[in-house]
C-alpha atoms as a printed R data frame, in Angstrom:
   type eleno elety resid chain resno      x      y       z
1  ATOM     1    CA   UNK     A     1 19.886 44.562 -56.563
2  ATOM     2    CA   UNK     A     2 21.806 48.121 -56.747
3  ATOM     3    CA   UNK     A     3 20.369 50.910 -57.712
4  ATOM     4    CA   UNK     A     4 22.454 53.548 -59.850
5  ATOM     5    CA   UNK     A     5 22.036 57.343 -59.633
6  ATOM     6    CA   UNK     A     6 23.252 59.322 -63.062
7  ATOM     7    CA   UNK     A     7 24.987 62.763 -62.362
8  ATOM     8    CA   UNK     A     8 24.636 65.088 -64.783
9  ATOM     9    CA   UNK     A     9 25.677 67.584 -62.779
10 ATOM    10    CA   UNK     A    10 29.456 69.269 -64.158
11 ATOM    11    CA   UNK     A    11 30.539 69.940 -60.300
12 ATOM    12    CA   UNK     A    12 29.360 66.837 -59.014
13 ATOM    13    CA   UNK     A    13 30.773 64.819 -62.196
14 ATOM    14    CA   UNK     A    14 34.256 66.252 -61.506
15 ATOM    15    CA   UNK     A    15 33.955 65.907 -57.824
16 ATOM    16    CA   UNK     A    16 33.579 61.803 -57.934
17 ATOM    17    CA   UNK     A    17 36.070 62.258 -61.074
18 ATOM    18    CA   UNK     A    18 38.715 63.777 -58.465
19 ATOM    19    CA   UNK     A    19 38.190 60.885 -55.988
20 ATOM    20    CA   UNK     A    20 40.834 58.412 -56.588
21 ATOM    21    CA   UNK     A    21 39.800 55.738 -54.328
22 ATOM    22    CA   UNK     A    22 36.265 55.560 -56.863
23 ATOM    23    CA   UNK     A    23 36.554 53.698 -59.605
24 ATOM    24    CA   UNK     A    24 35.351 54.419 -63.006
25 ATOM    25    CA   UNK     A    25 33.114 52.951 -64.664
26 ATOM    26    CA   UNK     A    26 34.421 53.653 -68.064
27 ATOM    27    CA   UNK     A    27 37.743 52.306 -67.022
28 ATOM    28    CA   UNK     A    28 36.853 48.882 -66.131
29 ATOM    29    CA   UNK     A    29 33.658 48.184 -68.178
30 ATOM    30    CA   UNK     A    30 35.374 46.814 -71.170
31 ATOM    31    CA   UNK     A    31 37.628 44.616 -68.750
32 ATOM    32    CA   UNK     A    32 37.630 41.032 -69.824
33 ATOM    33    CA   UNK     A    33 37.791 38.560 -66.486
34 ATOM    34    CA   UNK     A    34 41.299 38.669 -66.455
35 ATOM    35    CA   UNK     A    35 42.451 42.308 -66.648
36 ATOM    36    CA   UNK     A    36 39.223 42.701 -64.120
37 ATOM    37    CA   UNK     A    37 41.743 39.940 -61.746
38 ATOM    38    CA   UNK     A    38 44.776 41.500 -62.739
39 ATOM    39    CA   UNK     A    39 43.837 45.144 -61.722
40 ATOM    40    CA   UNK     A    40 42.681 43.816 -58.238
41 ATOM    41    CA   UNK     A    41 46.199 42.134 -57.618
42 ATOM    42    CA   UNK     A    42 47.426 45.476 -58.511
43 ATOM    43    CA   UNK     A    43 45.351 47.126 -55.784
44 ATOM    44    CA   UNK     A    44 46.620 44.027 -53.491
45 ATOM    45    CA   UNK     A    45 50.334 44.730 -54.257
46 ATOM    46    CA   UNK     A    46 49.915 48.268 -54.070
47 ATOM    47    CA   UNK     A    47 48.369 47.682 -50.954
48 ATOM    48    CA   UNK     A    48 51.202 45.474 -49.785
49 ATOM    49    CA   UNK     A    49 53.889 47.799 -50.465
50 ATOM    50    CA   UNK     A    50 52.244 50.306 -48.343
51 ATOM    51    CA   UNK     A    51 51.677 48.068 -45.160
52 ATOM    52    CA   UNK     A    52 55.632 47.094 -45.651
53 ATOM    53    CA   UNK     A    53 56.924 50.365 -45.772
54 ATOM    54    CA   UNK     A    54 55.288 51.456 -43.243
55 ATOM    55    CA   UNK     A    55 56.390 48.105 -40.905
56 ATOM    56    CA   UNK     A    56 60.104 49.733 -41.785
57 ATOM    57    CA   UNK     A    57 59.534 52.794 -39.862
58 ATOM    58    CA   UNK     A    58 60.937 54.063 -36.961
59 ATOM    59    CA   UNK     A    59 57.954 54.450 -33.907
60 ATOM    60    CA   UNK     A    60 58.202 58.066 -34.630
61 ATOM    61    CA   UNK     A    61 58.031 57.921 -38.249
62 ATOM    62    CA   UNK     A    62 55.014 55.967 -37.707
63 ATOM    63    CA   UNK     A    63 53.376 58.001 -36.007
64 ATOM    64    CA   UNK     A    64 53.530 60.795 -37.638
65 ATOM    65    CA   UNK     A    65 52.243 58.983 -40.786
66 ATOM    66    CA   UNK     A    66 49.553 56.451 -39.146
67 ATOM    67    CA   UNK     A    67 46.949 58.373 -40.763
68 ATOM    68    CA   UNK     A    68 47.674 59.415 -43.750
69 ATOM    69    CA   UNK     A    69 49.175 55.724 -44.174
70 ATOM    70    CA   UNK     A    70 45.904 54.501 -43.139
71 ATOM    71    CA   UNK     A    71 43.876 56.453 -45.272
72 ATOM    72    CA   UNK     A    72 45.708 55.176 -48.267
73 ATOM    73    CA   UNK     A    73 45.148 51.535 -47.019
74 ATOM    74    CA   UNK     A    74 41.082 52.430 -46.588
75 ATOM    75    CA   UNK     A    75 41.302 54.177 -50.382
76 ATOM    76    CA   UNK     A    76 42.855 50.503 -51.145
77 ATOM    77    CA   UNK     A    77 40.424 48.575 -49.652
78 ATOM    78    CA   UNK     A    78 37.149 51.198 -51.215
79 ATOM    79    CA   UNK     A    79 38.666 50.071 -54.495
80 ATOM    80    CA   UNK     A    80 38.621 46.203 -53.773
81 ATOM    81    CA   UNK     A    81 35.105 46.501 -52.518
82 ATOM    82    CA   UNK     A    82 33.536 48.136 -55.443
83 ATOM    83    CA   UNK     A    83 35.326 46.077 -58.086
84 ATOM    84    CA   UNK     A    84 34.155 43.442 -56.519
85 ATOM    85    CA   UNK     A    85 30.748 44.671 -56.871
86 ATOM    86    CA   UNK     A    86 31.383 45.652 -60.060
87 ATOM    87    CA   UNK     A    87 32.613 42.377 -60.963
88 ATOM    88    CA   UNK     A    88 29.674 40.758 -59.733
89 ATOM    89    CA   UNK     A    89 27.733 42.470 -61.317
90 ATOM    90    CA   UNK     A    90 28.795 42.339 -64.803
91 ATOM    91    CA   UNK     A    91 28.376 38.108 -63.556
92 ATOM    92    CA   UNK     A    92 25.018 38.603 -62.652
93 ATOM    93    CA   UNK     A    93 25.749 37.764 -58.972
């Protein structure tokens, strides 16, 4: 089972607020099944686009973006992972 940790903290509540790869709670928990579906394809496709553009670069280009690129992908991917836990949860998985 998780375990959840309030902050009530004001510079610890806005730093997690700045973090765009975290998502919030108050966002998604009124998210029926579908919209919950629907914003992970939306992660999915973002992610897509990403991975495509960057195929479409030059060797150079690439390089000089790998990791900023790849950062984004990772933010993608932190988003997948804890909607999925999210969704399970709200399942009772």
């Amino acid at each position: 089972m998780y375990e959840f940790i309030e902050f009530t903290d004001k510079d610890t509540i806005n730093f997690f607020n700045n973090l765009d790869h975290i998502a919030d709670y108050y966002q998604l928990k009124d998210l029926n099944e579908e919209e919950l579906i629907n914003y992970a394809q939306s992660i999915v496709e973002e992610t897509k686009k990403l991975i495509k553009k960057y195929n479409f670069m030059s060797n150079k280009e690439k390089s000089k973006k790998y990791c900023r690129i790849k950062k984004q992908c990772d933010k993608m991917i932190i988003k997948l992972i804890l909607l999925e836990m999210f969704y399970g949860l709200n399942k009772g998985i």
